[in-house]
C-alpha positions as MATLAB code, in Angstrom:
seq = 'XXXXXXXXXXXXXXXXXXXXXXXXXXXXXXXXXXXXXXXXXXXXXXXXXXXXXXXXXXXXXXXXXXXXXXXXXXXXXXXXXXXXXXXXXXXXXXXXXXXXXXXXXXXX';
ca = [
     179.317   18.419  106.382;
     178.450   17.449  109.728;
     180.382   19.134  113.082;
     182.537   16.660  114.999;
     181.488   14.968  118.068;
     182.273   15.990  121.405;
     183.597   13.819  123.841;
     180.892   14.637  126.317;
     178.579   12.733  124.127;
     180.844    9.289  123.653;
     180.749    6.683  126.483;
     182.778    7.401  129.361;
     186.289    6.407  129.221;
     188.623    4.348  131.872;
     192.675    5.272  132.244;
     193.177    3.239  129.451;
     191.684    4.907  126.658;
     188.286    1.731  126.109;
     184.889    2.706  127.779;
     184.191    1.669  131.115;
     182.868   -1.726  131.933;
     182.183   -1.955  135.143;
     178.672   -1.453  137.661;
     178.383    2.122  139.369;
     177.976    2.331  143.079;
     174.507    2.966  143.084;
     173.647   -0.140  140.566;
     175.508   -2.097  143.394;
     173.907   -0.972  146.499;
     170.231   -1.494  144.648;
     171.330   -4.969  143.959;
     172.573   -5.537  147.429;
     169.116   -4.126  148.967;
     166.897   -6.628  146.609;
     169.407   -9.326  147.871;
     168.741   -8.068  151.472;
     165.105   -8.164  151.000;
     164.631  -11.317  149.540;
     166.562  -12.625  152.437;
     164.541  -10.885  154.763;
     161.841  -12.384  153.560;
     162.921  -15.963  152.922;
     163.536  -15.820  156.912;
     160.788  -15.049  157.832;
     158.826  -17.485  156.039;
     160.952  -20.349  157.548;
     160.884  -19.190  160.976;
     156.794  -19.400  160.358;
     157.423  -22.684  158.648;
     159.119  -24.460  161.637;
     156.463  -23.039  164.008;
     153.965  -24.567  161.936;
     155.589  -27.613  161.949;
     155.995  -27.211  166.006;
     152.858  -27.292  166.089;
     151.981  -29.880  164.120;
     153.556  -32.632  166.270;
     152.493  -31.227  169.424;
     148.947  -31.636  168.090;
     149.836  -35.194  166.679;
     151.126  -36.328  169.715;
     148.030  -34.813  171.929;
     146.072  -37.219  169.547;
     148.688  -39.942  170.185;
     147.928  -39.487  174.379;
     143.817  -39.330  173.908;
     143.935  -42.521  171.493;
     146.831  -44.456  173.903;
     144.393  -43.366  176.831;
     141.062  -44.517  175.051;
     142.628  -47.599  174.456;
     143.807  -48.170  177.641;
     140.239  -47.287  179.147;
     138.726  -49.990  176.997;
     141.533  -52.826  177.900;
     141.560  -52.376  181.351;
     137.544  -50.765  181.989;
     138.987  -48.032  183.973;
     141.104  -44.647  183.107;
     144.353  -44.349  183.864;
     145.029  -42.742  187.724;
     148.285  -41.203  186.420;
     150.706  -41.107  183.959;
     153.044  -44.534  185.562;
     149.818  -46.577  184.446;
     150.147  -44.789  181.098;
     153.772  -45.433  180.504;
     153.627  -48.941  181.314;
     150.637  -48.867  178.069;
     153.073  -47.097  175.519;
     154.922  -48.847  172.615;
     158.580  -49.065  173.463;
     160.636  -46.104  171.444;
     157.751  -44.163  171.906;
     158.178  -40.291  172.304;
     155.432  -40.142  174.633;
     157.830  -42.625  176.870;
     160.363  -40.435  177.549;
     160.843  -38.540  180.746;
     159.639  -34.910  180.617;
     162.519  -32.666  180.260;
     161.939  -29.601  182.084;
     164.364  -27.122  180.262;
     162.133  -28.648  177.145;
     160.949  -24.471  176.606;
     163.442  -23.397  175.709;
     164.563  -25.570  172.274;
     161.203  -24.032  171.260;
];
């Protein structure tokens, strides 16, 4: 005949008599430090994405100025003296139109 069972060996039991269900505190904190991590590093990677994409239209509209200023050169056989003679070449709605806003720093 085999010995009875101790209790020590069954699963753990809540107030009510049926095992316990629920997560332990330590099972909760890991998963709240992967979520923290992986939030961590989904920041970061956006914050790197949006600079890139800075970037990316400053660049496009430096191209924009040397082909509006090429163009000008050939229509009128002479450079522009300054940037009036410029503005006065640019397509209306242009960004390149607008007037420079000197606080412009710091939305970057």
């Amino acid at each position: 005949m085999t010995p009875p069972l101790s209790t020590s060996r069954h699963a753990p039991q809540n107030a009510s008599g049926g095992p316990n269900k629920g997560f332990t505190i330590v099972e909760l904190l890991v998963v709240i430090v992967v979520i923290a991590i992986l939030a961590a590093i989904s920041i970061v990677a956006y914050a790197g994405i949006q600079e890139r994409a800075k970037e990316s239209v400053k660049k496009s509209d430096l191209q924009s100025a040397a082909k509006l200023i090429q163009m000008f050169g050939v229509e009128n056989s002479h450079y522009p003296i300054n940037h009036i003679e410029i503005r006065g070449a640019l397509p209306a709605g242009s960004r390149l139109t607008r007037e420079p806003d000197p606080y412009h720093y710091l939305l970057y």
